[in-house]
C-alpha positions as CSV (number, residue, x, y, z in Angstrom):
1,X,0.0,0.0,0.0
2,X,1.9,3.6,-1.2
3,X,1.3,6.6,0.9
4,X,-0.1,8.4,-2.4
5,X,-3.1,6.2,-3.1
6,X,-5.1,6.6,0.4
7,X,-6.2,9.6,2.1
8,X,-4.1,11.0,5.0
9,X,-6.3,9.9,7.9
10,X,-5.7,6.3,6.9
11,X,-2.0,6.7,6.4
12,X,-1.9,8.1,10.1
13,X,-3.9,5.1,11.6
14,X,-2.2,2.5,9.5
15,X,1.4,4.2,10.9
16,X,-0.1,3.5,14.5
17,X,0.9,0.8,17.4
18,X,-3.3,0.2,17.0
19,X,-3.2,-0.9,13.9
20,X,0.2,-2.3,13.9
21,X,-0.9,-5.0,16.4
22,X,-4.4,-5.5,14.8
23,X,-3.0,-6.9,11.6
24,X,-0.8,-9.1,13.2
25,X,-3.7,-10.9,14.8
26,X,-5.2,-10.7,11.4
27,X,-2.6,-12.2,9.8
28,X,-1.7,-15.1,11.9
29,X,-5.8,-15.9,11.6
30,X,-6.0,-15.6,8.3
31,X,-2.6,-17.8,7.7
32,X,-3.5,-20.5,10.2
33,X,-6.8,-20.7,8.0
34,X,-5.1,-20.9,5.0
35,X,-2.8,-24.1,6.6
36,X,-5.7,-25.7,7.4
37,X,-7.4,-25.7,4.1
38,X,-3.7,-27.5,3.5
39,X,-4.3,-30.3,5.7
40,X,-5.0,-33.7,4.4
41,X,-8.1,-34.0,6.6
42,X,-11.6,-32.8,5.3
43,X,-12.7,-31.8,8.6
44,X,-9.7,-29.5,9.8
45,X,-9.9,-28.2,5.6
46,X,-13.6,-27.6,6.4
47,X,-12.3,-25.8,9.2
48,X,-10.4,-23.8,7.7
49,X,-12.4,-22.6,3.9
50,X,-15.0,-21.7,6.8
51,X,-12.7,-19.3,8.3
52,X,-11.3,-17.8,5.0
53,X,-15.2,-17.5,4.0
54,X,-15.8,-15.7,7.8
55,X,-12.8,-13.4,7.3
56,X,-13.9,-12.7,3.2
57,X,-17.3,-11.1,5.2
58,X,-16.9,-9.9,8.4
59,X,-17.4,-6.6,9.5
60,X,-15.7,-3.9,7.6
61,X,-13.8,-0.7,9.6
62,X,-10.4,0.7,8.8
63,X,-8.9,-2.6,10.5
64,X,-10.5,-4.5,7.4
65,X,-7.9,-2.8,5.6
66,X,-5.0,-5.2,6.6
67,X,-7.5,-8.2,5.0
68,X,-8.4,-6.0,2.1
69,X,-4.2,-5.9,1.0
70,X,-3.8,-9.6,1.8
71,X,-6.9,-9.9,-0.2
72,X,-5.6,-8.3,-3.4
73,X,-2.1,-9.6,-2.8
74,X,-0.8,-11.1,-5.8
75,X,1.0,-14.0,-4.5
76,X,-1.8,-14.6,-1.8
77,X,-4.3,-14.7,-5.0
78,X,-2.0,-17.4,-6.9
79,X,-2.3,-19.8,-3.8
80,X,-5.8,-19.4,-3.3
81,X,-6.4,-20.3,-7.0
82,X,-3.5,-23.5,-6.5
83,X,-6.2,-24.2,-3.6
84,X,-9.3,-23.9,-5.8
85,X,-8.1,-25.9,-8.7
86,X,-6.5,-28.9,-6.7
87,X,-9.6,-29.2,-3.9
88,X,-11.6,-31.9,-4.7
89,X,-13.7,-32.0,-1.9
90,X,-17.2,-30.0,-2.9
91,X,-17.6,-29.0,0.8
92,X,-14.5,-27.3,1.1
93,X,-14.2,-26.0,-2.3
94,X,-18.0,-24.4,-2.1
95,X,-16.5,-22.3,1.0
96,X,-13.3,-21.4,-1.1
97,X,-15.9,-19.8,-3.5
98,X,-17.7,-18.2,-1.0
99,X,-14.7,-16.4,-0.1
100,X,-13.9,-15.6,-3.9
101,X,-17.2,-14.1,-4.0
102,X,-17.4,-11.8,-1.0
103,X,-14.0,-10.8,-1.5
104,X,-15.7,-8.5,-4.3
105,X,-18.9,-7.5,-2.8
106,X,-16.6,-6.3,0.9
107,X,-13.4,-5.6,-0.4
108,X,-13.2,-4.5,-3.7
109,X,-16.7,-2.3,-4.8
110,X,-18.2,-2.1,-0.9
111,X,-18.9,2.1,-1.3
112,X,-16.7,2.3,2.1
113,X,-13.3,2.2,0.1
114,X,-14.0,5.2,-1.5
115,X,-13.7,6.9,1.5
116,X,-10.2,5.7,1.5
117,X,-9.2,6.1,-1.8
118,X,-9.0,9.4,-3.6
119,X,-10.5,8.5,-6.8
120,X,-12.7,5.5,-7.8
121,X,-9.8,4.9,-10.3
122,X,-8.4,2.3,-7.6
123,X,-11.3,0.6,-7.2
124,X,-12.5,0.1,-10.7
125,X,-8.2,-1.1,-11.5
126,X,-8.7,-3.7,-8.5
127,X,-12.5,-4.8,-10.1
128,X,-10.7,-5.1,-13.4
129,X,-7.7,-7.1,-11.7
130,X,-10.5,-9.3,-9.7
131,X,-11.9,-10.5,-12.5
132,X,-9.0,-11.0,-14.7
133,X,-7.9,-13.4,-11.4
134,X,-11.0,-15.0,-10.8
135,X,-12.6,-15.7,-13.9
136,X,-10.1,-18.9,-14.8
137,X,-10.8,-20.2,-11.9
138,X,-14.0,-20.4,-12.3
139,X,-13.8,-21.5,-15.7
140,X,-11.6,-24.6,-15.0
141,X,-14.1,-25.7,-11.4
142,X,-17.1,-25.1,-13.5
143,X,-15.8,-28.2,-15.9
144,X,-14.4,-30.1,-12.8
145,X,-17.1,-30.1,-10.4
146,X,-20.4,-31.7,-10.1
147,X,-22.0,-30.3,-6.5
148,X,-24.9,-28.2,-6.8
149,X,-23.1,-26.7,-3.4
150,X,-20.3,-25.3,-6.0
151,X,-22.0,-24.7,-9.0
152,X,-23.9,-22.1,-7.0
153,X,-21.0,-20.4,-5.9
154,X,-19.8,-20.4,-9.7
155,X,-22.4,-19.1,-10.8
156,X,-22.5,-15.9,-8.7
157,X,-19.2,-15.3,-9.7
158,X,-19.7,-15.8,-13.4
159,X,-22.5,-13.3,-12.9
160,X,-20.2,-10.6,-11.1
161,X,-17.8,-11.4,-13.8
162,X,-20.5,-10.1,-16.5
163,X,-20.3,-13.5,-18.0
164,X,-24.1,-15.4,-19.3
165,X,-22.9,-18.3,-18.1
166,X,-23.8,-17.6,-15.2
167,X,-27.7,-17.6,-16.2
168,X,-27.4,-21.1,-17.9
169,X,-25.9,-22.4,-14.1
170,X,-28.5,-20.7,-12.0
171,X,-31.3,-22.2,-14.5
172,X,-30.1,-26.1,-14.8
173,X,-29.6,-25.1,-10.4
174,X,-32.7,-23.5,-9.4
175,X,-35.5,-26.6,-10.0
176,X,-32.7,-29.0,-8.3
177,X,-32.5,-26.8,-5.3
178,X,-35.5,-24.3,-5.0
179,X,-34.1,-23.2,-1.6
180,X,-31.4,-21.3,-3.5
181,X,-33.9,-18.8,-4.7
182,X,-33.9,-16.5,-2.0
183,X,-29.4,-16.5,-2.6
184,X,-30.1,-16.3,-6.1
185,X,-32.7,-12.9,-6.1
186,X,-29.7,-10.7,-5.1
187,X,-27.8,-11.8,-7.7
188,X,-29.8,-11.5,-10.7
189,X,-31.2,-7.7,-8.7
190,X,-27.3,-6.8,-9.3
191,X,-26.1,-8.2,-12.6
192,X,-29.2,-9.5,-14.8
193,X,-28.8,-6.3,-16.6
194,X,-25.1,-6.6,-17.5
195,X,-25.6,-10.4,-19.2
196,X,-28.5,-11.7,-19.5
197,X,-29.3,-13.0,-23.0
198,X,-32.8,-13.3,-24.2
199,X,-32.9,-16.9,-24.8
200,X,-31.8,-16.8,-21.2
201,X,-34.7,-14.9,-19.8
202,X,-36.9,-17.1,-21.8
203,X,-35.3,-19.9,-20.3
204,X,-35.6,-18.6,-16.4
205,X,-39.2,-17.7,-16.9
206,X,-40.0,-20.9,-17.6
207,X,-38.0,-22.2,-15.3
208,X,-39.5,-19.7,-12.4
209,X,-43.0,-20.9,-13.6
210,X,-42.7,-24.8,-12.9
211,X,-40.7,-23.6,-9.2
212,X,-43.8,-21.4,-9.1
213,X,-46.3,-24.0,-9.6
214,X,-44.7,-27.5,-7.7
215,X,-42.9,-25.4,-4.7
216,X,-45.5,-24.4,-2.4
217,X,-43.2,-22.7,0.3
218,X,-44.0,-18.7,0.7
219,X,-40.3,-17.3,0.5
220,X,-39.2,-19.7,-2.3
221,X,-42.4,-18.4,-4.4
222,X,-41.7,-14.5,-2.9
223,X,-38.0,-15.1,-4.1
224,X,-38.9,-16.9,-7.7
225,X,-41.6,-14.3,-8.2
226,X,-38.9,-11.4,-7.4
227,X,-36.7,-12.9,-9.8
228,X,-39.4,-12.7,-12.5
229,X,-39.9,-9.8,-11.9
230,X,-36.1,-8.9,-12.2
231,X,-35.6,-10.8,-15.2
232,X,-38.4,-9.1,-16.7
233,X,-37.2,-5.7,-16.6
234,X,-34.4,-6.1,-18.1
């Protein structure tokens, strides 16, 4: 992090004893997470992807900033795509995507970082750079893996990705797993707009209907009608 690219308040507080200590307590969290993805047990691995995904969403303040670096940190980014494209357990690998994911949506385009940034120049270079890192690995699991659990995950990052891929996932996922409705309305509320073909939306609608007619619980038909909704404004 240079001097020149944040504002002067959050050089001050990053110089401090404070902050100093904060991120090493970060970092040894965040590290000892990462081991355990490493280990050759699924449970401790469990273990750890669940941390990563905590850490990838927990609540955002100046102190976040010492994730937000490791985060975007080039070498960190190669090892947690080594991690993705080796895991072969769906359970872990679905919270390695979670953590893909939210990295994004909290550390990347959350509207707090431009109050530590001059210019939204920074953030739309590290968007660019997200998905330049992400999408491969995405591409690659999306071939790989069979779990519902993943392809989920996928999807939402094919859809912050602006890639219609996404669409085809959440479609072929959706009358499998109605429950994911309700994760899936925020989605297409965000990024519909940016890929969504039309054969798509035909697709969905008709999907949507059939959830509409055979699931009778309220929030999966509040969520599937939202996303109608959605789908049809755009």
């Amino acid at each position: 992090m240079f001097k020149e690219d944040i504002s002067e308040r959050v050089w001050e507080y990053i110089q401090s004893e404070r902050y100093k200590k904060h991120a090493q307590i970060m970092l040894a969290d965040i590290n000892t997470a990462m081991e355990n993805v490493k280990a050759t047990d699924e449970a401790t691995q469990i273990k750890g992807a669940k941390r990563l995904s905590y850490l990838s969403r927990c609540e955002l303040g100046m102190g976040s900033l010492v994730l937000r670096e490791w985060f975007c940190d080039e070498i960190n980014r190669v090892e947690l795509a080594d991690m993705c494209c080796k895991e072969s357990s769906s359970k872990v690998l679905s919270k390695l995507f979670s953590t893909l994911k939210f990295i994004h949506s909290r550390y990347i385009v959350h509207p707090m970082w431009e109050d530590y940034f001059f210019t939204l120049e920074k953030t739309k270079e590290d968007e660019s750079n997200y998905i330049q890192w992400v999408l491969p690995i995405v591409e690659e699991c999306h071939q790989a893996s069979v779990s519902i659990d993943v392809q989920i995950e996928i999807a939402g990052i094919f859809a912050i990705c602006r890639d219609s891929r996404a669409w085809d996932i959440f479609n072929e996922i959706l009358p499998k797993k109605s429950a994911y409705c309700s994760w899936a309305t925020l989605t297409f509320a965000k990024y519909a707009k940016y890929s969504i073909t039309e054969r798509q939306k035909i697709d969905m609608t008709r999907t949507l209907e059939k959830i509409l007619e055979k699931v009778k619980n309220p929030s999966v038909q509040r969520c599937a009608l939202e996303i109608k909704t959605t789908i049809a404004a755009v």
